[in-house]
TIVEX-247352 format. One record per residue (C-alpha): residue number from 1; x, y, z. Coordinates in Angstrom, 3 decimals, decimal comma, m for minus. Each point is the difference from the previous one (the first is absolute). Layout:
<nodes>
NODE	nr	px	py	pz
NODE	NUM	X	Y	Z
...
</nodes>
This chain:
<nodes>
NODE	nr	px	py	pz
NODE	1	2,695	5,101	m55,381
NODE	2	3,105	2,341	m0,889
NODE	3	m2,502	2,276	m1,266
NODE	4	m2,221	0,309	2,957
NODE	5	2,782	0,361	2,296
NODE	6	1,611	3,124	m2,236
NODE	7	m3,449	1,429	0,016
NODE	8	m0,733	m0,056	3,875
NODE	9	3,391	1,317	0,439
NODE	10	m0,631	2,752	m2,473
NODE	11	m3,547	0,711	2,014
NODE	12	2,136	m0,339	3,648
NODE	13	2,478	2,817	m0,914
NODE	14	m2,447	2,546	m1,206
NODE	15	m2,310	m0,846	3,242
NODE	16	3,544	0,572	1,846
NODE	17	0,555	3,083	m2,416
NODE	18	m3,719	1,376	1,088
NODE	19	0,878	m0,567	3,336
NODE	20	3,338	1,282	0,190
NODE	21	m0,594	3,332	1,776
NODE	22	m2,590	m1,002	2,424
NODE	23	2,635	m2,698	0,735
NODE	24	2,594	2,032	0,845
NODE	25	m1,576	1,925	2,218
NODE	26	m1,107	m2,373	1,784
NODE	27	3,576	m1,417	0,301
NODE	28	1,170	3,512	1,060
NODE	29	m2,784	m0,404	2,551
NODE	30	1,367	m3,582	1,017
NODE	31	m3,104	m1,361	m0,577
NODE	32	0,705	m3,900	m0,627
NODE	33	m1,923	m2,388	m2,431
NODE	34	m1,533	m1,885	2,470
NODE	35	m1,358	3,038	1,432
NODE	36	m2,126	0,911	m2,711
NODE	37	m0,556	m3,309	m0,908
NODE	38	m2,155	m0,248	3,150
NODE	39	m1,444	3,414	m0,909
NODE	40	m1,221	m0,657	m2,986
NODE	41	m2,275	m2,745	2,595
NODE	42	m0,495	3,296	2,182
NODE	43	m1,201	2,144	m2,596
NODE	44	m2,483	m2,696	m0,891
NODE	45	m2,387	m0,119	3,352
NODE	46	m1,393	3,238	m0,085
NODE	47	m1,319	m1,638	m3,369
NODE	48	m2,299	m2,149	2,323
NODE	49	m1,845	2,925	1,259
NODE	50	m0,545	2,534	m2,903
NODE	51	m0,797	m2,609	m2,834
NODE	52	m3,818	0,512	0,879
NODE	53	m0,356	3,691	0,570
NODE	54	3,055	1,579	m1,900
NODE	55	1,141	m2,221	m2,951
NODE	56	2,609	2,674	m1,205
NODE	57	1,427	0,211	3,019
NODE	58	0,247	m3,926	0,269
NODE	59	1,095	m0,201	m3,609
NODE	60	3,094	2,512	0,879
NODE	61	1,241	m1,881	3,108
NODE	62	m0,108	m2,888	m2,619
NODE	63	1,900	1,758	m2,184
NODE	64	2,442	0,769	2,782
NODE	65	0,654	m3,230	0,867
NODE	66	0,736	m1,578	m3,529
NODE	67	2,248	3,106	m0,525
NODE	68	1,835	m0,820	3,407
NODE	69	0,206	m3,864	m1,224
NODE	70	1,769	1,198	m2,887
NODE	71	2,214	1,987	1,813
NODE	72	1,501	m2,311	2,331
NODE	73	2,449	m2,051	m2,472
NODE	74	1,191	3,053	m1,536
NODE	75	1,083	1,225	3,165
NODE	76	1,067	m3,407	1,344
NODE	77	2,442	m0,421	m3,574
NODE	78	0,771	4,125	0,814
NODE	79	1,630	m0,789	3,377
NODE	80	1,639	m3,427	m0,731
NODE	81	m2,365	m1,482	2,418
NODE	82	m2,027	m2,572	m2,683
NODE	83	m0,162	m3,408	1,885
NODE	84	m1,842	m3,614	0,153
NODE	85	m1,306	1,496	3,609
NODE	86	m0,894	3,193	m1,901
NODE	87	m2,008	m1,809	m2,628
NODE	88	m2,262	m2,003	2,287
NODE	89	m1,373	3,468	2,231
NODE	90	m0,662	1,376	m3,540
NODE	91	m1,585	m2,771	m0,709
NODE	92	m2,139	m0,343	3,436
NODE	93	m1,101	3,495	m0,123
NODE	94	m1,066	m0,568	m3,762
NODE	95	m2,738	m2,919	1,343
NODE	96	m0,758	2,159	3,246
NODE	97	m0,577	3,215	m2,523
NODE	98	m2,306	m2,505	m1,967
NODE	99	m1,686	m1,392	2,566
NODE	100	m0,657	3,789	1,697
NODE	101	m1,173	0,619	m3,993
NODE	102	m2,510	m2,616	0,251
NODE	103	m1,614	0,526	3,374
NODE	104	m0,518	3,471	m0,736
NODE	105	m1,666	m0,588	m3,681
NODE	106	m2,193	m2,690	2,756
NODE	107	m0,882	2,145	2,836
NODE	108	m0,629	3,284	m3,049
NODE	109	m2,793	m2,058	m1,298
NODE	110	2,179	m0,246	m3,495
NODE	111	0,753	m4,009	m0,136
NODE	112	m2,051	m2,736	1,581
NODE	113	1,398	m1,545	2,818
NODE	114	0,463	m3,314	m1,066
NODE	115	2,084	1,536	m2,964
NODE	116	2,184	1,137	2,650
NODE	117	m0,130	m3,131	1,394
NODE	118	1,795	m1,230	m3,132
NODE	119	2,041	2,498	m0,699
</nodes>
């Protein structure tokens, strides 16, 4: 268990090196965790409407949004501002980000809807 633990901290501070200077500009900016937290949902939707015609495009705002969700904590442990209340937005934006995911894989033809269903 020791080991695991060592190794996702190891894995968190290089994410948190990776992010640093995106991270502190966006602190410079004021920009607060929770803010892109619900961004990273954001950035999702157009997903819905360009996973049919224009799969790149799609694919980037996907990209977007997982680079946003990894974002957030380093900027929330940046400014001090790492909390319980913190935690759960991050991790309500995570399912709505999924869920976004999945209906636009469903509506761009790419899974069957009763997949989605499930997922």
């Amino acid at each position: 268990m020791r080991r695991t633990l060592h190794a996702y901290e190891r894995l968190a501070r290089l994410r948190d090196r990776a992010a640093g200077p995106l991270a502190r500009l966006l602190v410079r900016l004021r920009v607060s965790a929770d803010q892109i937290s619900v961004m990273s949902v954001v950035l999702m939707v157009p997903m819905v409407f360009l996973a049919r015609d224009n799969p790149w495009l799609a694919a980037a705002c996907c990209l977007s949004s997982v680079a946003a969700d990894q974002i957030d904590g380093a900027v929330a442990r940046r400014t001090g501002t790492s909390c319980d209340r913190g935690k759960l937005v991050d991790m309500v934006c995570d399912n709505l980000a999924f869920t976004v995911y999945t209906v636009a894989l469903v509506v761009g033809g790419l899974l069957a809807p009763a997949t989605g269903i499930l997922l």
